[in-house]
N, C-alpha and C positions, 0 to 999 in steps of 0.2 A: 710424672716420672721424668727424669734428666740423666744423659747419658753422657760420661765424662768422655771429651774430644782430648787425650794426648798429643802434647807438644812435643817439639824436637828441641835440644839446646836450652838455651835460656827464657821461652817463649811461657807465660803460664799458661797451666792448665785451663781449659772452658768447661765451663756446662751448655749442655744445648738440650734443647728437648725429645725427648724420644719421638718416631714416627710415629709409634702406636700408643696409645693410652689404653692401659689394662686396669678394669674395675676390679673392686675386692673380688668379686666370682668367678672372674676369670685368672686372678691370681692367687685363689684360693684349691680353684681347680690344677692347676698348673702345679701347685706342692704337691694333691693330690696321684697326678701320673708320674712325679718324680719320686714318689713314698713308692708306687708300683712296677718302677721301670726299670726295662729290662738291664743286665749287667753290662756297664760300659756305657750307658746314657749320662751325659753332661749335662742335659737340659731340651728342651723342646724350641722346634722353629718352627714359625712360618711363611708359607711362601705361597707364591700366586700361580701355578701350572697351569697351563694351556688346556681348558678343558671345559667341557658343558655347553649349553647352546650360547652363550655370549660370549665365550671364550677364553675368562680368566674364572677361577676357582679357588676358595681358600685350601688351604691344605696344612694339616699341622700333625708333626710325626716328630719324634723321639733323634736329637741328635748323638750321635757315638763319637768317644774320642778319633781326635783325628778328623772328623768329617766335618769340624765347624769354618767357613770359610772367614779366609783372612779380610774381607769386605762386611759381613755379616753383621748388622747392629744387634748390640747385646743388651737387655735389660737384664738386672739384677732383680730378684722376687723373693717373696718372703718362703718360700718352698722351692725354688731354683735359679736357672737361667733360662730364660726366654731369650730367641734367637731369631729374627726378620733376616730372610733371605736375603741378599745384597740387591738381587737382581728383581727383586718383588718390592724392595722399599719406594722408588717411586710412587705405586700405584696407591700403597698404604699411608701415605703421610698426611696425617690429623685425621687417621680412622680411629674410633673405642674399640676394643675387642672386650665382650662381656661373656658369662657363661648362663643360660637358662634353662631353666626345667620346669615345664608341665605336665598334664598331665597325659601328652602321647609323645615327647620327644624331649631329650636334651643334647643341648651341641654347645658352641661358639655361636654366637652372636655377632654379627662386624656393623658399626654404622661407617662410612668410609662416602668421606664428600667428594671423592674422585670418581667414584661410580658412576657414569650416565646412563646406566640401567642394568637390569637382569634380566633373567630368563623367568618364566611363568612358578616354578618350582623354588624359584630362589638362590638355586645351588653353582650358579655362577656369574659372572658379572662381565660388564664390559667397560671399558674407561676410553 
């Protein structure tokens, strides 16, 4: 996925690569909770909050007009907008974000080469 960089003036346009790489199931799923989402959702972001025993945590919730920040990388998806926190894309940049289901849990997936570890549980990271 490639996220178009706007010029000012006479500059052209770029393509540059998106921070996160979203596989078909995680951008399948992602049409999915915009098919369900609440009234006034633009699309889904995510971001990395301070939180779990390593300190950082993925987090991915429903953005509302008005709420998308004007720093925020946007990918376009074949069921919405997907949105990377401005302030979470460092730690994500050349993470996969996939979606998986077995048969005791489904979630997000993140493989993310910035990580220099987790917590036991998995449920948060630290860089």
């Amino acid at each position: 996925m490639n996220v178009k960089v706007s010029a000012s003036g006479d500059k052209p346009t770029r393509v540059r690569p998106a921070a996160v790489t979203l596989t078909e199931g995680a951008q399948a799923r992602i049409g999915e909770l915009m098919a369900r989402a609440p009234d006034g959702a633009i699309g889904v972001r995510l971001s990395t909050p301070r939180r779990g025993c390593s300190g950082l945590a993925y987090s991915v919730d429903y953005v509302r007009e008005g709420e998308a920040g004007a720093f925020d990388e946007r990918i376009e998806t074949p069921g919405g907008t997907f949105f990377i926190d401005a302030a979470s894309v460092l730690y994500l940049i050349g993470s996969v974000m996939d979606w998986k289901v077995d048969d005791f849990a489904a979630g997000f997936v993140f493989e993310n080469p910035n990580a220099k570890g987790s917590c036991g549980c998995g449920e948060s990271f630290t860089v």
